[in-house]
C-alpha positions as YAML, in Angstrom:
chain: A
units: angstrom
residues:
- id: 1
  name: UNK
  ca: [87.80, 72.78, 58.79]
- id: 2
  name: UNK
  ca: [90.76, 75.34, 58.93]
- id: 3
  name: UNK
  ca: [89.24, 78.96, 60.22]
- id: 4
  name: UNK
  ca: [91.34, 82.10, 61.07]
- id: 5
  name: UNK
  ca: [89.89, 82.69, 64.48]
- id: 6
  name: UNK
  ca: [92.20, 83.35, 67.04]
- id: 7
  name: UNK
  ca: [92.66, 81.76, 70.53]
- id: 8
  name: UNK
  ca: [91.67, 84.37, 73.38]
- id: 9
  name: UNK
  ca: [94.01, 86.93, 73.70]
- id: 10
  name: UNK
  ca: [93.73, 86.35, 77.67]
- id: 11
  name: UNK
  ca: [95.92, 82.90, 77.62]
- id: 12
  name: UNK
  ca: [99.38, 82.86, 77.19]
- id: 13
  name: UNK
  ca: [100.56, 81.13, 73.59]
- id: 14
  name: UNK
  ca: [103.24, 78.37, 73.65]
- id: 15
  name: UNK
  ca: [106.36, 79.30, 72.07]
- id: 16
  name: UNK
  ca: [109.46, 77.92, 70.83]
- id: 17
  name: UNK
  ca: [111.65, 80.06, 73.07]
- id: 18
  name: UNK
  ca: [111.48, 80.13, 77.05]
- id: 19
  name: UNK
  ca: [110.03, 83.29, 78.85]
- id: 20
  name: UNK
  ca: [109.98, 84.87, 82.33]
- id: 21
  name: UNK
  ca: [106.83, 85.53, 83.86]
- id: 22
  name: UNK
  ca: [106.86, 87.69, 86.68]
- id: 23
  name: UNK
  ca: [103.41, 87.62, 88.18]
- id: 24
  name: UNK
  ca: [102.15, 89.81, 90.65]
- id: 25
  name: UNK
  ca: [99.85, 88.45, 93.66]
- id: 26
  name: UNK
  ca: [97.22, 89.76, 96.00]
- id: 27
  name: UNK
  ca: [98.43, 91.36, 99.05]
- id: 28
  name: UNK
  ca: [95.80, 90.45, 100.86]
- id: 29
  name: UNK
  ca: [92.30, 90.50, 99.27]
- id: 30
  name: UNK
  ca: [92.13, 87.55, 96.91]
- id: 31
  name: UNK
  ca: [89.41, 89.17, 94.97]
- id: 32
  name: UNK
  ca: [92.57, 91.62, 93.81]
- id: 33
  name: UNK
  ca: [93.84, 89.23, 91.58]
- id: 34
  name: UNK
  ca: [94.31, 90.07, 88.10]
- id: 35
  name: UNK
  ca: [92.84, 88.08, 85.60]
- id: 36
  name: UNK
  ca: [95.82, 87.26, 83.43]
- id: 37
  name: UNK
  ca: [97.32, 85.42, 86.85]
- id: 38
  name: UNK
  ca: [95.10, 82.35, 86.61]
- id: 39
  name: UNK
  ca: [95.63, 81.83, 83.15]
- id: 40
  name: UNK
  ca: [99.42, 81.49, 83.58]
- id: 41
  name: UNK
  ca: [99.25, 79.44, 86.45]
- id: 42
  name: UNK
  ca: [97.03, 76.96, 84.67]
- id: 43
  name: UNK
  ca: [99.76, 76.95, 81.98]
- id: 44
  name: UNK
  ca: [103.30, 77.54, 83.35]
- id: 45
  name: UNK
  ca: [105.70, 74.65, 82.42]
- id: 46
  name: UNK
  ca: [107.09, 75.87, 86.08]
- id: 47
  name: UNK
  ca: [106.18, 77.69, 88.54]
- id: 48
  name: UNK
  ca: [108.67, 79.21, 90.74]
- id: 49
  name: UNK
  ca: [107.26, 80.09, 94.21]
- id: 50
  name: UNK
  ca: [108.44, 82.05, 97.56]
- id: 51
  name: UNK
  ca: [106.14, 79.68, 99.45]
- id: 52
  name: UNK
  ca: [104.68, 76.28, 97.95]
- id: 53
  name: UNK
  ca: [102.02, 76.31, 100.79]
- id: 54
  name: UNK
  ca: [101.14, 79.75, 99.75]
- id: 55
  name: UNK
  ca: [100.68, 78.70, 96.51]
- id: 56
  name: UNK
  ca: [98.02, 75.96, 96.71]
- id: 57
  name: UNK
  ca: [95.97, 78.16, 98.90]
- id: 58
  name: UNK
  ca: [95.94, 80.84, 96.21]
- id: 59
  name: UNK
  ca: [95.00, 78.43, 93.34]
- id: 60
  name: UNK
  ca: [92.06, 76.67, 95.75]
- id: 61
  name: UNK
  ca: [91.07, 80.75, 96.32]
- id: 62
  name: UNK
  ca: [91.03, 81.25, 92.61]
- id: 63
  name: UNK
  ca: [89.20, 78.04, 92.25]
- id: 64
  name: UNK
  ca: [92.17, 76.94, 89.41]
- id: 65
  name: UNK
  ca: [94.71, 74.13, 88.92]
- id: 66
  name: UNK
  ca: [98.41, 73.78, 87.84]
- id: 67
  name: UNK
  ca: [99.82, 71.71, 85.83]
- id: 68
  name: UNK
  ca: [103.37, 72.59, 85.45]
- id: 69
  name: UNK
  ca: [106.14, 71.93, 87.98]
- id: 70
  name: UNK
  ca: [106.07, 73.32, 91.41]
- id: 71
  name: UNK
  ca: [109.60, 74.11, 92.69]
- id: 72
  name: UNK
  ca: [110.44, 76.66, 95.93]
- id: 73
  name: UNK
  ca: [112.16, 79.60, 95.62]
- id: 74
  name: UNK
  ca: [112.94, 81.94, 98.44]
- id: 75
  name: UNK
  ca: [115.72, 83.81, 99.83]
- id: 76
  name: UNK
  ca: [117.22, 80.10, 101.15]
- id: 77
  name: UNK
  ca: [117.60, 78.75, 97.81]
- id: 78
  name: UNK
  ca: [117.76, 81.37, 95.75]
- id: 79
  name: UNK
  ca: [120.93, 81.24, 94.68]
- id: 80
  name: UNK
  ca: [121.37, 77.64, 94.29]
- id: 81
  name: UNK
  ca: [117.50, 77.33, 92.14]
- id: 82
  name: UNK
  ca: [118.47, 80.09, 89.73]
- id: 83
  name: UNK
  ca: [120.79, 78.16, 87.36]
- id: 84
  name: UNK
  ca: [118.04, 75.13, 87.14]
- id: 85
  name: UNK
  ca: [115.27, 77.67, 85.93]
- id: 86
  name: UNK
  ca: [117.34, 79.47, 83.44]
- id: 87
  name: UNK
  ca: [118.31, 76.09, 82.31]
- id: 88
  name: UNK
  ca: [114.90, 75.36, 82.04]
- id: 89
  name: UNK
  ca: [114.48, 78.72, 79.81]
- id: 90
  name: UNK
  ca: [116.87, 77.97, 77.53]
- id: 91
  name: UNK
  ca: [115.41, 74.95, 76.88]
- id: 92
  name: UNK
  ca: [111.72, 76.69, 76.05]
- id: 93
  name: UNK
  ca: [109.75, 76.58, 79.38]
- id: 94
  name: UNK
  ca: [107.33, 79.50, 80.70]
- id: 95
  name: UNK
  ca: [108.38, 79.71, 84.18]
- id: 96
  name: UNK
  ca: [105.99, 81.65, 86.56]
- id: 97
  name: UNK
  ca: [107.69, 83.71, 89.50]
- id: 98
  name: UNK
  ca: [105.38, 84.03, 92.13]
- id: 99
  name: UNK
  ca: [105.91, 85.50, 95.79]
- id: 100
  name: UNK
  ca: [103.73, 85.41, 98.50]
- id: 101
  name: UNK
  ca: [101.96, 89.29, 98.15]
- id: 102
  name: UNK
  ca: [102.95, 91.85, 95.52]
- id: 103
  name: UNK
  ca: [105.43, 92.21, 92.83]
- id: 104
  name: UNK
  ca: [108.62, 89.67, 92.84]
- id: 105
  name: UNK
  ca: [111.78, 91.45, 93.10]
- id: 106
  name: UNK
  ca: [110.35, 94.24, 94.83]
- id: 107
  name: UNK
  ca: [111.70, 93.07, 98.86]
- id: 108
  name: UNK
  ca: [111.03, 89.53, 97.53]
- id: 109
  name: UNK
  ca: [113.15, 86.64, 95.97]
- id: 110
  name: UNK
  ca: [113.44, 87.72, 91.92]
- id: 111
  name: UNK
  ca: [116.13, 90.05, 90.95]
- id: 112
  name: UNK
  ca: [118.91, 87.34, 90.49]
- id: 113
  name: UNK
  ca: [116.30, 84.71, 88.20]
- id: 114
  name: UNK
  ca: [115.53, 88.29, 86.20]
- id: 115
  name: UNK
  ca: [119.26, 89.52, 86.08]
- id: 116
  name: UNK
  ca: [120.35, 86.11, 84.76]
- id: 117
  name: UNK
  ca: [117.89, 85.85, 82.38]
- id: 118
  name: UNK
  ca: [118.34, 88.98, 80.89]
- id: 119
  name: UNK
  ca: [122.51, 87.95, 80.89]
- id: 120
  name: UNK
  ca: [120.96, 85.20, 78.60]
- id: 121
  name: UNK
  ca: [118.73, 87.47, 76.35]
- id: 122
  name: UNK
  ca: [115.63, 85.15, 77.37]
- id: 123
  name: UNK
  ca: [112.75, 87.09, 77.20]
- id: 124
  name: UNK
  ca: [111.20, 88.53, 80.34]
- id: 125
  name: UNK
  ca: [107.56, 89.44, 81.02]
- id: 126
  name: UNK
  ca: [105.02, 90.46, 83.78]
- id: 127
  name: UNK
  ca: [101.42, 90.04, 85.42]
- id: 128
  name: UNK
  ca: [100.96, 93.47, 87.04]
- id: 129
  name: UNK
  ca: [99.75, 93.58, 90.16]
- id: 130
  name: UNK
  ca: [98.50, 94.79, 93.45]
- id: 131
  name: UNK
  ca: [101.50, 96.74, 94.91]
- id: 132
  name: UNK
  ca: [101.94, 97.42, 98.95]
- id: 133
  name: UNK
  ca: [104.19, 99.94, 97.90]
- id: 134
  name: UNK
  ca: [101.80, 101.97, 95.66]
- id: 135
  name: UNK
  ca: [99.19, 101.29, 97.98]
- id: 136
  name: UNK
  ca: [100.34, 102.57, 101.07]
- id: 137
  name: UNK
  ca: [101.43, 105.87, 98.80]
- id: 138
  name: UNK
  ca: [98.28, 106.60, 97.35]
- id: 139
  name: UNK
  ca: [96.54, 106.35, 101.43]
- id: 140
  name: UNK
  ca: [98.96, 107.71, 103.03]
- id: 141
  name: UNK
  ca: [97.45, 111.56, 102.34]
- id: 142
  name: UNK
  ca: [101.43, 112.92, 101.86]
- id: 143
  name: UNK
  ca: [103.08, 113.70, 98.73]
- id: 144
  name: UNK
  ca: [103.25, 111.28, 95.65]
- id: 145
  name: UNK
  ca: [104.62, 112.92, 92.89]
- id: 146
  name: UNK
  ca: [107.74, 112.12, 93.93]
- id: 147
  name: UNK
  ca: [109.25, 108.93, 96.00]
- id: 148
  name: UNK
  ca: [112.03, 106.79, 97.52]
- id: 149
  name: UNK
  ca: [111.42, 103.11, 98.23]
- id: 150
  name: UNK
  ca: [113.83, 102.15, 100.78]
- id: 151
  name: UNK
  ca: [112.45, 98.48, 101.52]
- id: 152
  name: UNK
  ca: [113.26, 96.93, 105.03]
- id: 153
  name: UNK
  ca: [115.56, 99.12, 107.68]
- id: 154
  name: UNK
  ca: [119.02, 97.27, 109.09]
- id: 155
  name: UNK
  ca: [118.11, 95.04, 112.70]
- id: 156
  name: UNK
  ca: [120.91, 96.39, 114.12]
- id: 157
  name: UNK
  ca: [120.06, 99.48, 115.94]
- id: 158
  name: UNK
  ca: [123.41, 101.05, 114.93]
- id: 159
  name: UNK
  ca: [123.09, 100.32, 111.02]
- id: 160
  name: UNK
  ca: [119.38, 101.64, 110.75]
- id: 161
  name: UNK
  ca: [120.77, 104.70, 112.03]
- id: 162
  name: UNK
  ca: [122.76, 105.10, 109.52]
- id: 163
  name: UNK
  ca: [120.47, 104.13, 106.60]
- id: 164
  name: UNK
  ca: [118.24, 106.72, 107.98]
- id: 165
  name: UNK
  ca: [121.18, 109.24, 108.38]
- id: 166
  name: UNK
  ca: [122.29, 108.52, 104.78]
- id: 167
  name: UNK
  ca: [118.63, 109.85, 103.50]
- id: 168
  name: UNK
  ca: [117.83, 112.64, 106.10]
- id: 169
  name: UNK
  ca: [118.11, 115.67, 103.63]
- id: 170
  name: UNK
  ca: [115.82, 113.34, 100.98]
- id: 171
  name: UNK
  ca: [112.90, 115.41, 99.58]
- id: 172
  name: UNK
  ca: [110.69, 113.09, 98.54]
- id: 173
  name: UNK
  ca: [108.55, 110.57, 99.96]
- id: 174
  name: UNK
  ca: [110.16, 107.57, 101.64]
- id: 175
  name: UNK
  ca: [108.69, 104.19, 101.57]
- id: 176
  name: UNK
  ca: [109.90, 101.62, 103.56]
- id: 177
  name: UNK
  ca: [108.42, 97.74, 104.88]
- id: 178
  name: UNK
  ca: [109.15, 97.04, 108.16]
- id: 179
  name: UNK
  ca: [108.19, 94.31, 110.51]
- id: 180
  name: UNK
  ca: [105.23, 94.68, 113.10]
- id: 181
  name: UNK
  ca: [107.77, 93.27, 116.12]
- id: 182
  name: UNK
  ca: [110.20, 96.25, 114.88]
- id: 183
  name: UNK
  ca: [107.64, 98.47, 114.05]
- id: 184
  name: UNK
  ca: [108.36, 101.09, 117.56]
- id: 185
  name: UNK
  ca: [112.04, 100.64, 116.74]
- id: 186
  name: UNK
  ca: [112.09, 101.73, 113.31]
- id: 187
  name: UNK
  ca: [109.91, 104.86, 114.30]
- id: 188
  name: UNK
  ca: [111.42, 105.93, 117.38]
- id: 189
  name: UNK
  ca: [114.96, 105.92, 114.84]
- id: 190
  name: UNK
  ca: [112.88, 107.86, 112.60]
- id: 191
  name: UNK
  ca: [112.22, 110.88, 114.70]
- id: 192
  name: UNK
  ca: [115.28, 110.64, 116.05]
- id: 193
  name: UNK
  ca: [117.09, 111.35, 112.71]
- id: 194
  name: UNK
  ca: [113.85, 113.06, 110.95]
- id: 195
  name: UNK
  ca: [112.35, 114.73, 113.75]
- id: 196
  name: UNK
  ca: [109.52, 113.77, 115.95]
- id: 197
  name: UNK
  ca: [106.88, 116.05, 113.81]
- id: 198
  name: UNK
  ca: [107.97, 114.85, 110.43]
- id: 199
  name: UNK
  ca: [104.49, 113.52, 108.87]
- id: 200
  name: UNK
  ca: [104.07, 110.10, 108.37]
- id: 201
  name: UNK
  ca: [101.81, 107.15, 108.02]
- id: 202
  name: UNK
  ca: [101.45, 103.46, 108.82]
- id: 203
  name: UNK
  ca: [99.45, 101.20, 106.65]
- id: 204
  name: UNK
  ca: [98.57, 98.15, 108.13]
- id: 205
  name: UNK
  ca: [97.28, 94.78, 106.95]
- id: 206
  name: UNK
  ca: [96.57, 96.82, 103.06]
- id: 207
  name: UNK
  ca: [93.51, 95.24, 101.86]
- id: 208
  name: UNK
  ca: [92.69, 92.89, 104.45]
- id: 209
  name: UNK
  ca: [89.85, 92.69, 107.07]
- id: 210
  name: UNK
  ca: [91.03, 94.85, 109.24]
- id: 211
  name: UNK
  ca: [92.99, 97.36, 106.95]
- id: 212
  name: UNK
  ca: [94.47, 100.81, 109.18]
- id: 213
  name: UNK
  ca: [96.02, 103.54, 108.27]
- id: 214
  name: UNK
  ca: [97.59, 105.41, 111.14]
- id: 215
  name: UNK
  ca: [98.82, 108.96, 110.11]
- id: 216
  name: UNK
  ca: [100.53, 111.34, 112.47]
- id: 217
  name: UNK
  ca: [103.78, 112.77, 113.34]
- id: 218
  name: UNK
  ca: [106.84, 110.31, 113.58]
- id: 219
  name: UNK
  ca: [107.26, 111.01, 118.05]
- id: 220
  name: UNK
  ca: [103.04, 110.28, 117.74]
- id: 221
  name: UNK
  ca: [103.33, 107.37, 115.97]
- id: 222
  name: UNK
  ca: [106.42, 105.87, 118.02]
- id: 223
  name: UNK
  ca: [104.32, 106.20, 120.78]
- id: 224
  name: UNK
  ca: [101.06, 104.62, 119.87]
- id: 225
  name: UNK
  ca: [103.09, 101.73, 118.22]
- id: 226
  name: UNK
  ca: [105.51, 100.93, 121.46]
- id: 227
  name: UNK
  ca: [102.22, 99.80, 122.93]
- id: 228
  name: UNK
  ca: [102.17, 96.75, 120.25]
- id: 229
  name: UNK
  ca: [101.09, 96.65, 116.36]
- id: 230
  name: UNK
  ca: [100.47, 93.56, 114.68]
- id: 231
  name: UNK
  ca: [100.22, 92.62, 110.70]
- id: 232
  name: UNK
  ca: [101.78, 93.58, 107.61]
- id: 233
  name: UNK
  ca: [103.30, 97.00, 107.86]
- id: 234
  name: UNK
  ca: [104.18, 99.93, 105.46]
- id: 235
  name: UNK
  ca: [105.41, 103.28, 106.56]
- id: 236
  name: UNK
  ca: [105.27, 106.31, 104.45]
- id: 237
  name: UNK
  ca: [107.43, 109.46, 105.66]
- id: 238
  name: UNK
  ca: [106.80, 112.93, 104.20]
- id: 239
  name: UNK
  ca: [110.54, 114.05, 102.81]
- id: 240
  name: UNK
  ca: [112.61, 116.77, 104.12]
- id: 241
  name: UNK
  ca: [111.70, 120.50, 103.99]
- id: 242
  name: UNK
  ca: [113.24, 123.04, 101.50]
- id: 243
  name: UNK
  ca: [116.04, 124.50, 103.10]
- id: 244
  name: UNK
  ca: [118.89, 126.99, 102.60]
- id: 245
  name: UNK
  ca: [122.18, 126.31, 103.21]
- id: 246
  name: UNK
  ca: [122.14, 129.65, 105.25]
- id: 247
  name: UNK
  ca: [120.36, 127.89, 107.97]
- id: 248
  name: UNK
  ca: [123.55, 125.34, 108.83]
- id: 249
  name: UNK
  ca: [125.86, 126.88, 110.38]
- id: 250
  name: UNK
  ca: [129.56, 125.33, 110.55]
- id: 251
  name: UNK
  ca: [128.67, 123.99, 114.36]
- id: 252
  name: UNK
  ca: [125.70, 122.60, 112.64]
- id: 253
  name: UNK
  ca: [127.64, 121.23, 110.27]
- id: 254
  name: UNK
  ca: [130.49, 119.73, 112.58]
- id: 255
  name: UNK
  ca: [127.27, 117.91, 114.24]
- id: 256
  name: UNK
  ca: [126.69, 116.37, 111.60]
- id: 257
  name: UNK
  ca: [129.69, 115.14, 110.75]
- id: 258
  name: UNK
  ca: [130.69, 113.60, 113.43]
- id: 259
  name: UNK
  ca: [126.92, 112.26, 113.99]
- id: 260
  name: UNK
  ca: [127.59, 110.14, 110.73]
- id: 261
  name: UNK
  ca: [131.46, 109.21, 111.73]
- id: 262
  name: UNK
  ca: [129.58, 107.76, 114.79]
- id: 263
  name: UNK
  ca: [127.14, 105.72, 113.15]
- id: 264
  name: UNK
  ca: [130.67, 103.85, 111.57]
- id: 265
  name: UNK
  ca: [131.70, 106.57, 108.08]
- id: 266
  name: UNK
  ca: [135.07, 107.80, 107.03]
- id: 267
  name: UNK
  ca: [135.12, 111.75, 107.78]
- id: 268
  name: UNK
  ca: [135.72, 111.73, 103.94]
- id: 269
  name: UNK
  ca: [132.29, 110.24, 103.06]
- id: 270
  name: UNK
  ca: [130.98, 112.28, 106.23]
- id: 271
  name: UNK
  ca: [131.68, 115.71, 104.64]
- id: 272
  name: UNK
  ca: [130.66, 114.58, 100.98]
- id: 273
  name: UNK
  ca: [127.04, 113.35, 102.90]
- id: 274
  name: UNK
  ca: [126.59, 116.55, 104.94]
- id: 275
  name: UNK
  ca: [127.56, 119.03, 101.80]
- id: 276
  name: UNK
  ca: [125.14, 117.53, 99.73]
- id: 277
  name: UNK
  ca: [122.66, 117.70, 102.65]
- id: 278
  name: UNK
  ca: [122.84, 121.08, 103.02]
- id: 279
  name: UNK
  ca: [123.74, 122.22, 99.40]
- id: 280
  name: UNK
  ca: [127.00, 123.30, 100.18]
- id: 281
  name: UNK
  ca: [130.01, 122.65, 98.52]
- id: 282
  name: UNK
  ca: [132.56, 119.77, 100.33]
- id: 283
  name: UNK
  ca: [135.03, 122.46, 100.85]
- id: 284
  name: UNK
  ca: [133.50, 124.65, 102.89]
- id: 285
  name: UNK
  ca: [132.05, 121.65, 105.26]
- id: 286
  name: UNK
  ca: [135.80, 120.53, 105.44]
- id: 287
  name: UNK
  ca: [136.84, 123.91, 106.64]
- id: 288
  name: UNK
  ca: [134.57, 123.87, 109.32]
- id: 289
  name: UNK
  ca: [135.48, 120.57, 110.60]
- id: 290
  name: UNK
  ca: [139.33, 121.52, 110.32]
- id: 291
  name: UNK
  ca: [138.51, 124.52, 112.33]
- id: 292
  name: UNK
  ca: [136.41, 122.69, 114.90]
- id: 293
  name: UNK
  ca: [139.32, 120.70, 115.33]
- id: 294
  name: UNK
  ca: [142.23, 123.27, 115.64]
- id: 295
  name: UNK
  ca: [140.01, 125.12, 118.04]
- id: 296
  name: UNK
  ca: [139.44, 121.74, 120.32]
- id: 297
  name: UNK
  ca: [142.92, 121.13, 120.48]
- id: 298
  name: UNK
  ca: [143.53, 124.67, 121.93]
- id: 299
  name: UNK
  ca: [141.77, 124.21, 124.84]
- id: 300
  name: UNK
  ca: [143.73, 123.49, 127.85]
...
């Protein structure tokens, strides 16, 4: 008998053409898990995942089974697995992206699967999910109207200098992910370029047992986590305070300056950086640094 009910609107529906399914995971509570995420693991043609070990202890968690391919994809591979899955779009699959916690893409393996499917005009959909990133925000107690997310600082002691130098004047909200073994690291740099009493907070282990949120000043928080901080970690930093241009003045501004050629930038992209720091235009930072020059060289 031929009726005109409709399958659940819940399941995905086969198609004729291939789509992307980026599918958002719990970051730590299981329990997060949206809905929609079972029902397109239980029907992927392939599933695409950061971690296969990951994987089979989310689907025992969710109490679910695949059925599609299982193939790895992670920062290793990336590269080389991209052209087999879009080949696999073209002809018709739904291939799941998964990554271990959160969104893909977002600090995780997925931007060059997305950017060549979109190349190919194959479709391209999502399972939204739980988000460190919006997470941490909404605990942190600072600002969220606004917001930067700056993902994971350089290693090197010299270049996360000068990531954090490159954003020192930002006014809103800074997100970043950072490891728990360079946790101390990444803060002390912090207050060194921000200032110690910048306001900040450190969300650890988001939705897990034993879930913290540490707020304080960035010198505070340097402190407490030089003594050793374990987990998943997000820090939150308040942004920079209004301020006038009338409050640099050109030594100020010749600090500056050569603070950034230091950290390994042309004087040309120095100036440009510290004028639009302090609101000024590049002119009158170039002046000063001419000046502070002449006047160097006329001391015996």
């Amino acid at each position: 008998m031929v009726t005109d009910q409709q399958p659940p609107a819940s399941r995905p529906q086969p198609s004729s053409a291939g789509v992307l399914v980026l599918a958002g995971t719990p970051i730590g509570d299981v329990a997060d898990a949206p809905p929609r995420l079972s029902a397109e693991l239980e029907t992927a043609d392939v599933i695409a995942a950061e971690d296969t070990r990951r994987l089979r202890g989310l689907t025992r968690a969710l109490g679910i089974h695949t059925t599609g391919r299982v193939v790895s994809y992670f920062e290793g591979n990336e590269s080389a697995r991209t052209p087999e899955l879009v080949e696999a779009l073209e002809g018709g699959a739904r291939v799941l992206l998964v990554t271990d916690a959160g969104m893909p893409s977002v600090s995780d393996p997925g931007y060059r699967l997305v950017a060549a499917a979109v190349e190919k005009d194959i479709k391209v959909t999502a399972v939204p999910g739980p988000s460190a990133v919006l997470t941490a925000l909404a605990l942190s107690g600072l600002p969220v109207d606004r917001f930067c997310f700056e993902g994971f600082l350089p290693r090197k002691a010299g270049e996360r200098l000068g990531r954090l130098r490159e954003v020192a004047g930002e006014r809103r909200t800074l997100v970043y992910f950072e490891a728990p073994h360079r946790l101390d690291d990444a803060l002390a740099a912090m207050a060194e370029v921000f200032g110690p009493d910048r306001r900040a907070a450190v969300c650890r282990e988001l939705t897990k047992t034993y879930e913290e949120v540490r707020r304080g000043g960035l010198g505070e928080l340097a402190a407490w986590a030089a003594e050793g901080v374990r987990g998943e970690i997000t820090v939150v930093v308040e942004g920079a305070p209004e301020t006038g241009p009338e409050e640099l003045d050109a030594e100020e501004l010749v600090r500056r300056v050569q603070v950034r050629e230091e950290a390994g930038e042309r004087r040309k992209e120095a100036i440009a950086a510290v004028a639009a720091e302090a609101g000024l235009p590049k002119r009158e930072v170039f002046d000063a640094v001419v000046a502070a020059k002449n006047a160097a060289q006329k001391v015996p």
